[in-house]
C-alpha positions as CSV (number, residue, x, y, z in Angstrom):
1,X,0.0,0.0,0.0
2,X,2.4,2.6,1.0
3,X,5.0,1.7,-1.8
4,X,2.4,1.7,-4.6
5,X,1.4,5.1,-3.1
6,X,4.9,6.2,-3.1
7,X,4.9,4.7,-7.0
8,X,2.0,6.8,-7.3
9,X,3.6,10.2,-6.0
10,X,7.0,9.9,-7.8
11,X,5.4,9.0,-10.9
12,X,2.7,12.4,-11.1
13,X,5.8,14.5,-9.5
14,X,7.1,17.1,-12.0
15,X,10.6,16.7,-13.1
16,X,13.1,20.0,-11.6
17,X,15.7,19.5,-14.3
18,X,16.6,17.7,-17.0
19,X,19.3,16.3,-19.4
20,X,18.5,18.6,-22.0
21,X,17.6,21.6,-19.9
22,X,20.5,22.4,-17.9
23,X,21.8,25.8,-18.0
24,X,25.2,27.2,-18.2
25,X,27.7,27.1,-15.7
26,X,27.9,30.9,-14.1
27,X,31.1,32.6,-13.7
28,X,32.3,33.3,-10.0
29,X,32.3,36.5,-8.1
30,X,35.2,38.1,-8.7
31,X,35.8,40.9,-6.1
32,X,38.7,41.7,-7.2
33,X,37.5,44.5,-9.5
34,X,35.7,45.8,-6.7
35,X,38.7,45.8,-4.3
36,X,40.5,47.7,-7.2
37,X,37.6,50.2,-7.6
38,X,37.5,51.0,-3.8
39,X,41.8,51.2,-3.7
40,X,42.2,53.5,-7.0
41,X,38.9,55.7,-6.1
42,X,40.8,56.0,-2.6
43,X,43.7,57.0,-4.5
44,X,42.0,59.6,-6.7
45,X,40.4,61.0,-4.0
46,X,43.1,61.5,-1.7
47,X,45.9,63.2,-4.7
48,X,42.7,65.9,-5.4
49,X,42.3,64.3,-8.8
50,X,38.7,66.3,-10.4
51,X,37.2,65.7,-13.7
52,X,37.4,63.0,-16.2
53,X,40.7,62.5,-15.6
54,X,39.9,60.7,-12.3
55,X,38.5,58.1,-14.2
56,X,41.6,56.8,-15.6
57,X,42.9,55.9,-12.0
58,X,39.9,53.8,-13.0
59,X,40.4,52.2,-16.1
60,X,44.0,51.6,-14.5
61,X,42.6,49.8,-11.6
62,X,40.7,47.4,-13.8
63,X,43.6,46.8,-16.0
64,X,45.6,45.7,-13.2
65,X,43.0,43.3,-12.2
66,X,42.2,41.6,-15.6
67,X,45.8,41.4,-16.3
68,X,46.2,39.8,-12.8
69,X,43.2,37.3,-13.2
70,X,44.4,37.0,-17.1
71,X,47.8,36.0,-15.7
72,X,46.4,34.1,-12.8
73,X,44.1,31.5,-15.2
74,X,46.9,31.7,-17.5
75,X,44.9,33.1,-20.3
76,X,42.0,30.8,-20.0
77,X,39.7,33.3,-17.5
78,X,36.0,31.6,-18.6
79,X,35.7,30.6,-15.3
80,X,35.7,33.9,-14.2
81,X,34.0,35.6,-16.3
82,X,31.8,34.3,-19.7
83,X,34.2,35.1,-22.4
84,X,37.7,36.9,-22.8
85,X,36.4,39.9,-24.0
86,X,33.6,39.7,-20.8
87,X,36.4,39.8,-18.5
88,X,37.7,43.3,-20.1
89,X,34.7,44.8,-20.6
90,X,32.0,42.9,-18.7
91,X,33.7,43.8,-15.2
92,X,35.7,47.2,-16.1
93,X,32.3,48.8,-17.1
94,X,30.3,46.9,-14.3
95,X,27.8,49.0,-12.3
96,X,29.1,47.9,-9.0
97,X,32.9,48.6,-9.5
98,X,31.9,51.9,-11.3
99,X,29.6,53.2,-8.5
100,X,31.9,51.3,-5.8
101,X,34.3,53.7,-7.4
102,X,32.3,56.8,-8.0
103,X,31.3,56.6,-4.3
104,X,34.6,56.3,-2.5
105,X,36.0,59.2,-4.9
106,X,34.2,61.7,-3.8
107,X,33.9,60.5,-0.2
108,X,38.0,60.5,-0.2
109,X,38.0,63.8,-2.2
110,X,35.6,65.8,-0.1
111,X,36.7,64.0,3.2
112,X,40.8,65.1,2.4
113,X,40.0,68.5,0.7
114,X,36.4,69.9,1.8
115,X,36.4,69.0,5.7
């Protein structure tokens, strides 16, 4: 009686996955874009850097890192990031690294040369 009804249950259960249906792996997190935003924004901030040209402490900062992680995977970076030209683009032009470093610019600027 109770196998039949468990025959029962497991036969009308919906499947959750299958063969044919399984996504893509996803890339991991990889802070360190954000830990490079945060240091060169600190860094911009502190020398009084204004303008546009603050942002190239930016695009410096992420160069570093996707060289590092480039270097680190030893040119093969898909499992941190979808494609090659994701891990340039996709994380240098990320919101949260941009705003990560947008934020703690102008906290360190106005903190070091306002107050």
């Amino acid at each position: 009686m109770i196998s039949d009804r468990v025959r029962e249950e497991k036969k009308n259960a919906t499947p959750t996955s299958t063969s044919h249906h399984h996504s893509p792996p996803k890339p991991k997190n990889n802070n360190s874009s954000i830990a490079l935003a945060l240091t060169s924004a600190l860094a911009a901030g502190v020398l009084g850097v204004e303008g546009w040209s603050g942002f190239l402490y930016y695009l410096a900062g992420q160069a570093v890192a996707a060289s590092a992680l480039w270097a680190k995977t030893a040119g093969e970076p898909e499992a941190f990031a979808l494609s090659k030209v994701g891990l340039l683009v996709g994380e240098s032009l990320g919101s949260t690294s941009l705003l990560t470093f947008i934020l703690f610019w102008s906290l360190a600027h106005n903190y070091v040369h306002l107050f």
